[in-house]
Each structure stands twice: as structure tokens, then as C-alpha cells.
C-alpha positions in Angstrom: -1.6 3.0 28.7 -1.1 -1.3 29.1 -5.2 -1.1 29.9 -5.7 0.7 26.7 -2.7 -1.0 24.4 -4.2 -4.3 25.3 -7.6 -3.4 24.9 -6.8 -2.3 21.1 -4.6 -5.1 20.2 -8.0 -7.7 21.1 -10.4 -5.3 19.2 -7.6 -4.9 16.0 -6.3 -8.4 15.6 -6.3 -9.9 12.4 -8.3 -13.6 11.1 -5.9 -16.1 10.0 -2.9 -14.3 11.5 0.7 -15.1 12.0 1.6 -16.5 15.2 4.4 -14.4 14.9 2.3 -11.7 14.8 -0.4 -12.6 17.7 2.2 -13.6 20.2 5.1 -10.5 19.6 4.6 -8.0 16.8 0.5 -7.1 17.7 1.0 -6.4 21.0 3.9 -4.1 20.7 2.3 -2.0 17.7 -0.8 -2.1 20.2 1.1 -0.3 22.6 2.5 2.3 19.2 -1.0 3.0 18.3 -2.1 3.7 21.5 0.5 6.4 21.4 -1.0 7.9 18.2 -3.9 7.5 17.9 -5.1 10.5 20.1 -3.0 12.3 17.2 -3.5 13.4 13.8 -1.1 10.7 12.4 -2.7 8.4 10.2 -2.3 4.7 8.8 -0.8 5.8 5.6 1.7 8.1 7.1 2.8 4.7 9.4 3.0 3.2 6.0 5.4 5.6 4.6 7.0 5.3 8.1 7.4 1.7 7.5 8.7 1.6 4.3 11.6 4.5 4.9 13.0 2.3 8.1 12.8 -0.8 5.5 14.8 1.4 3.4 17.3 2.2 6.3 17.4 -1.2 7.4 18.2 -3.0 3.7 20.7 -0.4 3.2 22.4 -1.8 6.1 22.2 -4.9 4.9 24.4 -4.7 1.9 26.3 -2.3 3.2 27.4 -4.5 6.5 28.0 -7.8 5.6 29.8 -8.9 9.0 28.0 -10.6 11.4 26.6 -7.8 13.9 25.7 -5.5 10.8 23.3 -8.2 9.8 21.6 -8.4 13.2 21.7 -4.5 13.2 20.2 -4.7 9.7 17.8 -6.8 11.1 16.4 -5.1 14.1 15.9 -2.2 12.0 13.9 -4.6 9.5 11.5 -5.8 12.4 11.2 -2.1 13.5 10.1 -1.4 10.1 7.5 -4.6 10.3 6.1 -3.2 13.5 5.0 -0.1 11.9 3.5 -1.9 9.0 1.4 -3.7 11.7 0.3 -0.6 13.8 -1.0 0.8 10.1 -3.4 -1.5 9.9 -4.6 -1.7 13.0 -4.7 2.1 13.5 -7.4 2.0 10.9 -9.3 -0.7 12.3 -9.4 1.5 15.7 -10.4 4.1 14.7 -13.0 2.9 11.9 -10.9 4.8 8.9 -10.2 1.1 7.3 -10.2 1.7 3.2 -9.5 -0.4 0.2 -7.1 2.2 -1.4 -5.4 2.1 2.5 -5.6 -1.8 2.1 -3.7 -1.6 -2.0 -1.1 0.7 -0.6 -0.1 -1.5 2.1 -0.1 -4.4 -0.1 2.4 -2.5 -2.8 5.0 -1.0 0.2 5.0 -4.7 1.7 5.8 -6.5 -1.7 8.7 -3.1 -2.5 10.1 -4.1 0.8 9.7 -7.7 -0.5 11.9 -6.7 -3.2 14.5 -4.6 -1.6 15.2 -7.6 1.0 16.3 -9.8 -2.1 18.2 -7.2 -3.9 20.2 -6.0 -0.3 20.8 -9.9 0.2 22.3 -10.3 -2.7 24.8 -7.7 -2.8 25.3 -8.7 1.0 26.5 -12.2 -0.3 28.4 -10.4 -2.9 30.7 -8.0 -0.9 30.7 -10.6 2.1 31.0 -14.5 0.5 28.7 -16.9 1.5 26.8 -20.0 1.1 26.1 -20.5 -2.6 22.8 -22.1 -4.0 24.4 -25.9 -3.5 25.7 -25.1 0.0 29.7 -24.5 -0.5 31.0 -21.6 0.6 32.0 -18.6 -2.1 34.0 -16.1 -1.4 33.9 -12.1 -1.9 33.0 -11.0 -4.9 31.5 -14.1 -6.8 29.5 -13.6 -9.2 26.9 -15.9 -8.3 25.0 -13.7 -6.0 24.8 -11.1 -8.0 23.3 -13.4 -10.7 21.0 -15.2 -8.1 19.9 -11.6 -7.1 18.8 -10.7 -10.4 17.0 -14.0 -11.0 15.6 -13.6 -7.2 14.0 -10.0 -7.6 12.0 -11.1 -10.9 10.9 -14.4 -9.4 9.7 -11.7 -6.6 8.3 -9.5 -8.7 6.4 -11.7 -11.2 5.2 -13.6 -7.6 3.9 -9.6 -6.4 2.6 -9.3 -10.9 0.8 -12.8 -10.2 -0.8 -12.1 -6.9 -2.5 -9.3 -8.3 -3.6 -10.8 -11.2 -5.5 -13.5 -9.3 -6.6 -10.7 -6.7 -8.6 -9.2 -9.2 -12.4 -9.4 -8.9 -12.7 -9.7 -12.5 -10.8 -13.2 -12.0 -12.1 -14.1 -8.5 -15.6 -13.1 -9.4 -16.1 -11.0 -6.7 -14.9 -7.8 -4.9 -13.6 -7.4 -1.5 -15.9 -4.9 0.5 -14.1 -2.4 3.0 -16.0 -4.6 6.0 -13.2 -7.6 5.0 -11.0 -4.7 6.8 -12.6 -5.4 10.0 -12.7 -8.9 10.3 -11.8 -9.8 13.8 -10.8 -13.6 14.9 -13.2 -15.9 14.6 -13.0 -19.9 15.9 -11.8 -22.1 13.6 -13.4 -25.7 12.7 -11.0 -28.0 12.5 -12.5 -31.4 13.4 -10.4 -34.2 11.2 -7.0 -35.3 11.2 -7.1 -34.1 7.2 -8.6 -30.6 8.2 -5.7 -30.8 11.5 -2.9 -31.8 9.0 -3.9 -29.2 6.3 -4.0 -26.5 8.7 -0.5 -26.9 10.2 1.1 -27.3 6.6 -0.3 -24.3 5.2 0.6 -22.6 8.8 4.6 -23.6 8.7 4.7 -22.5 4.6 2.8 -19.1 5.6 5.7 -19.4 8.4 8.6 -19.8 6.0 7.3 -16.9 3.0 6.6 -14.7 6.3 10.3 -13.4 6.5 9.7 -11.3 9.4 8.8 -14.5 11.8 12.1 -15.3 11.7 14.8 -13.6 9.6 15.9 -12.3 13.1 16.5 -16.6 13.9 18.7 -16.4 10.9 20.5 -13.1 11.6 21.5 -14.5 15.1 23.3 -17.6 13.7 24.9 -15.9 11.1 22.9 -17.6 7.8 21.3 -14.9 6.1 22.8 -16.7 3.2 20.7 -19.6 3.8 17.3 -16.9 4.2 18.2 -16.0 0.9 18.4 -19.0 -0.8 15.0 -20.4 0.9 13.3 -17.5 0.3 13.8 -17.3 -3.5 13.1 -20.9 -3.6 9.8 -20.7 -1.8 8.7 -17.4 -3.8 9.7 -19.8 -6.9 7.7 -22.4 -6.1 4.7 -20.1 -5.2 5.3 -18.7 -8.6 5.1 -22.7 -9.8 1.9 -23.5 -8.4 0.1 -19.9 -9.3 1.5 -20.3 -13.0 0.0 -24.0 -13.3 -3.5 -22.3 -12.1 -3.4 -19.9 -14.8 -1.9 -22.1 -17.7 -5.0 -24.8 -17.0 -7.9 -22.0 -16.6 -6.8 -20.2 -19.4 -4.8 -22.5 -21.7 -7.7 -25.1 -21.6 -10.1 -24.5 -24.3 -13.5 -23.0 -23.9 -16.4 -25.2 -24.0 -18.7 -24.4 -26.8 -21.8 -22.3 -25.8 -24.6 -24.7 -26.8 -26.6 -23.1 -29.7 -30.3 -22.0 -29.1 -33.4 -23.2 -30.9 -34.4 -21.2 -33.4 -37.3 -19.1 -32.3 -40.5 -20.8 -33.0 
């Protein structure tokens, strides 16, 4: 089973990955889809797999607010990440890869998104915690639950946004199922800009990627602080995309140049 695992985590891995991902979560769901794939179980059913243990594991969230039911919450949060990457690469293995598959990922990851902020907040709210300018709040403050309202609409208008600029009637062009089967490639990066931009965008990919290292913040005992850093980089994502879409479409159009009247 190792021979086969490993040999479908190097044919399944994903371009552009999180390191995350290459270094702990592939190889483990390598190892689950081995196990499945000789079965009639398919991606979207490890899908709907992944997004009931997400619901299992948020539950636990708000509803253990001491130390060890966060990392309890949180094991069962990775489990539920380690099925959302055996989907994919279930498909990719066995050649099944589909854009509906691709969009139906896409909406259970953003739901579990969204249920991680609401369980966080009512965490905070039956537990105390850190509050937005780093003094401690006790039970029952209202200030979570307000920051988790604000915090699931900054995380829903990020999934309403992404989208939107997803669309190939805005980027001009579709994505074909093949994109599915992208495997790594060797990246150029020959200057200190092209060095520099790389490891930025890696370490902000790193901190919107909650499943790198929630479990970092579960062990110390600050998913108080995972909240308020995750809202604020989902804000600020929100920021930038919104600028982007105010100066394409809130700059007026150029005038179409009028043609010579036929001779």
C-alpha cells in the first residue's frame, strides 16, 4: 500500500501548493485514497464526507471552549481538511477530474470558511477571551458576538467577491477541465524581486490557509488570536479585491472612436 500511496500522492499533487499540504496533508490523503479508490466511492462523496466532520468539528468548537476541547475541535477540523484533499486528488487518479466537481469543492471549502468564524465566535463568547485590542474579556461579552457577525459577512462577501472575479465573463477566459490536472511544474525564480515576491505571497497564502496552522494556535491556547487575524486578513483581502473592482468599473469608459462615414 506505501508503494502505491506514494506513487499517487507524486502523480496527484497540486501546482502552487501549500507547503502545508506537500509536506503533511498530501501524503496522508495519498495513503486514504489508495484505500478507496479500488471502490465505488467518489470525490464528491469525500466532499460531503469532509464537510459533515467540519460540521462535527466547529460544533465542538463553540460548544468546548476550555483548552483541550479546542485541540479536540481542532483535530477533528484537520481530519475534515484531509478529506477535502483526498477529493481532489481522487479525481485526478482516476481521470474523473470535472469543473462542476471543481465549483462544489470550492462552495463546501468557503461553508466551512464560514462556520469556522461563526463557531469562533460563539467560542469567545461562552469562554472569554482576547478581544480585537488584545485585553482580555470575559464570558459573555458582547463583543464576540458582534465581531462574529461582522466576521461572517467580511467572509462571505470575500467567498461573493472571489466569484465574481472567477468568472470568465470578467477574466476573459474559461478554465478548461485539463487545469484539473496540472501537476508541479519548476518554478522560475531568478531575481531577488521575483525571490522576495514569491516568499510574501507564500507566508499570506500561509496565514488565509487556516488549516496550516490553526492546530499551532489550538496548542497554545490562542484561538482567540486565529480569530482576530483571520478576519483581519479576509478584511484586507476584501480591501484590495474591492479597490480592483471600484477602478475597472467605476472608471469611465473611453469613448469608441466614431467610424468614417462609408464612402
Amino acid at each position: 500500500m506505501l508503494t502505491e500511496a506514494k506513487a499517487i500522492y507524486f502523480a496527484t499533487r497540486k501546482r502552487h501548493d501549500q507547503l502545508f499540504n506537500i509536506y503533511v496533508m498530501r501524503p496522508i490523503a495519498a495513503a486514504v485514497v489508495s484505500l478507496v479508490a479500488p471502490t465505488s466511492v467518489t470525490p464528491n462523496q469525500l466532499t460531503l464526507v469532509s464537510l459533515g466532520v467540519m460540521v462535527i468539528a466547529t460544533t465542538l468548537m463553540a460548544l468546548l471552549p476550555d483548552h483541550l476541547g479546542g485541540v479536540i475541535a481542532v483535530l477533528a477540523l484537520e481530519c475534515s481538511y484531509l478529506f477535502d484533499c483526498a477529493d481532489g486528488m481522487l479525481a485526478r487518479h482516476k481521470k474523473i477530474a470535472s469543473k462542476e466537481g471543481h465549483l462544489f469543492d470550492f462552495f463546501t471549502d468557503e461553508l466551512k470558511a464560514t462556520l469556522l468564524v461563526g463557531a469562533l465566535s460563539m467560542r469567545l463568547y461562552r469562554g472569554g477571551g482576547l478581544g480585537f485590542d488584545l485585553s482580555m474579556r470575559e464570558p459573555g461579552a458582547p463583543m464576540f458576538l458582534v465581531a462574529g457577525i461582522a466576521g461572517v459577512t467580511v467572509i462571505a462577501s470575500a467567498i461573493s467577491l472571489t466569484n465574481f472575479l472567477r468568472r470568465p465573463e470578467i477574466t476573459g477566459k474559461d478554465t478548461p477541465v485539463e487545469a484539473h490536472y496540472e501537476t508541479v511544474g519548476a518554478a522560475t525564480r531568478e531575481s531577488a524581486v521575483q525571490w522576495t515576491a514569491w516568499a510574501v505571497t507564500t507566508f499570506l497564502r500561509f496565514l488565509n490557509h487556516y488549516p496550516s496552522h490553526l492546530w499551532l494556535f489550538a496548542l497554545v491556547g490562542r484561538l482567540d488570536l486565529f480569530f482576530w487575524v483571520y478576519i483581519t486578513i479576509n478584511l484586507a483581502y476584501l480591501g484590495r479585491g474591492w479597490l480592483g473592482v471600484i477602478i475597472r468599473f467605476g472608471t469611465p469608459a473611453k469613448p469608441t472612436p466614431a467610424e468614417p462615414p462609408a464612402s
